[in-house]
Structure formats: C-alpha cells, structure tokens
N, C-alpha and C positions, 0 to 999 in steps of 0.2 A: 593752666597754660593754654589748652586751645578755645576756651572763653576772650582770651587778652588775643592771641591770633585772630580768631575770629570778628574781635573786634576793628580791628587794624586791617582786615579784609575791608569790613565794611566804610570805615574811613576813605579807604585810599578811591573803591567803588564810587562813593559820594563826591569825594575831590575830584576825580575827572569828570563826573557832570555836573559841578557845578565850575570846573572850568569851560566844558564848551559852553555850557548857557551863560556867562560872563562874555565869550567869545563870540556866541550869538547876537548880546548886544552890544558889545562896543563894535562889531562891523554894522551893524546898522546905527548906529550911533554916526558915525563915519563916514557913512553913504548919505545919512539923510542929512548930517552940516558940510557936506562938501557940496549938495547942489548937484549930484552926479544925477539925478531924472532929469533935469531942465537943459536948455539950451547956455545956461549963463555961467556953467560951472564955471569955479575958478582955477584948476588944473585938472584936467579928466586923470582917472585909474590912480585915484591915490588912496581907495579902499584897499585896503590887506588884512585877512586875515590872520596873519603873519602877525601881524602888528599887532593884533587885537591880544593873542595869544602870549606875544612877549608883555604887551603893558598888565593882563592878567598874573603872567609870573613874575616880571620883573617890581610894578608896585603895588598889586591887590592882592598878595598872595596869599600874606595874614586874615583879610577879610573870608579871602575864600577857603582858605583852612578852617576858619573859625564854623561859616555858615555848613560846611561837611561836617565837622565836627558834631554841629547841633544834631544834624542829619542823622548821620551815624549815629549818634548817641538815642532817635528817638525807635530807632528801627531796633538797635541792643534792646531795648527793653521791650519792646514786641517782640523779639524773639524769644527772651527769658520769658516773658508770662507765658508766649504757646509750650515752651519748656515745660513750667511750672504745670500747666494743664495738660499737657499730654504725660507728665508723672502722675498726677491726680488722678487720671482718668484708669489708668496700667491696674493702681491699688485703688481705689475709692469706688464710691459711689456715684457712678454717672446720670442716673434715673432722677438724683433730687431736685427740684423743681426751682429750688432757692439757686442753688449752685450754674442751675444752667441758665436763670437769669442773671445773675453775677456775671458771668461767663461772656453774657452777649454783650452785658452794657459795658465793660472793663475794654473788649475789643472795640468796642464800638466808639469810646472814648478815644482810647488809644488811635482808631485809624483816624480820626477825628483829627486829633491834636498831630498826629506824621502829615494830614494832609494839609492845614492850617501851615504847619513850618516850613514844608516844601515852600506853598504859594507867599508867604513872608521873604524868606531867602532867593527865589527868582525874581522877584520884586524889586531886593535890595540890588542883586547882583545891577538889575536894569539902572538905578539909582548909582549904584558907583558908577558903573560905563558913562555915563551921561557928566 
C-alpha cells in the first residue's frame, strides 16, 4: 500500500509541473501571436495566464496526465532500484567489483532514460501549446 501512495505522490508531483511548463508555453505562445512587443498589436493585454491554465485543464488535460504519468512512472522505478540496492547493500556484499559496476551503469542508464523523457514531454507540452 504505501508503494501504490507513494506512487500517486509522485504522479500528482509531476502533473503540476508539467502543468506550469504547459502554462509556461501557451502564455508565450499568446504573447508572441498577439504582437504584444511591436507597436502594431492587434488588441494589447490579451496575454493570461489564466487562460493558459484553464486551456491546460480544460482541453490538454489527458496529454498532461499522460506525459506525468510517463514521469512518475520513470522516477518509481529509480526509486525501486535504489530500494533494491540499499537492501543489497544491508545483507550482501558491497566490496564486489562486478556489482558496483552494475550498480553505476543501471543508475546511469536509468538517469539517462528520466532525463531524455523529461526533455521529450517539455518539448511536447511546447508542441501542444503551439
């Protein structure tokens, strides 16, 4: 049970930023097609945040559920492996040479693949705002 809480920590964590980074760009999304730097806008202060915020929850919500979801789900399993490796480490043998290179290259994978899907899912979020 607190594996599956914990999980839903992490979710809910990753939905609201990947709400504001959604929100980050559909307000510049919004500023840079309204013209609001130039002299020729075509209605000034029709940037909102607001706006950006409700078009995020009201039609992208699914997308942005989804892209946390990935999140969340890549972060759970970094957290299980340093799980798994700090029981290892309690009973086992810490000194083997094999194990501690497993060890580096599995994290190093791991932070690898979390930092790849963040940079994808900001990407996208830009992609739907647009």
């Amino acid at each position: 049970m607190w594996w599956f809480f914990l999980f839903g920590l992490l979710w809910t964590v990753a939905f609201i930023i990947c709400v504001q980074q959604f929100m980050i760009a559909a307000t510049v999304c919004q500023w840079y097609f309204s013209g609001q730097g130039s002299e020729m806008a075509d209605s000034p202060y029709t940037v909102s945040v607001f706006r950006s915020f409700k078009w995020g929850i009201w039609y992208h919500c699914g997308s942005i559920a989804f892209g946390s979801f990935i999140i969340a789900l890549i972060t759970f399993i970094r957290i299980i492996f340093e799980y798994i490796v700090h029981q290892y480490e309690k009973v086992g043998n810490k000194e083997n040479p094999v194990y501690k290179c497993l060890k580096c290259y599995i994290r190093y994978v791991l932070w690898c693949l979390d930092k790849y899907v963040k940079f994808i899912t900001k990407n996208a979020f830009i992609q739907i705002a647009l």
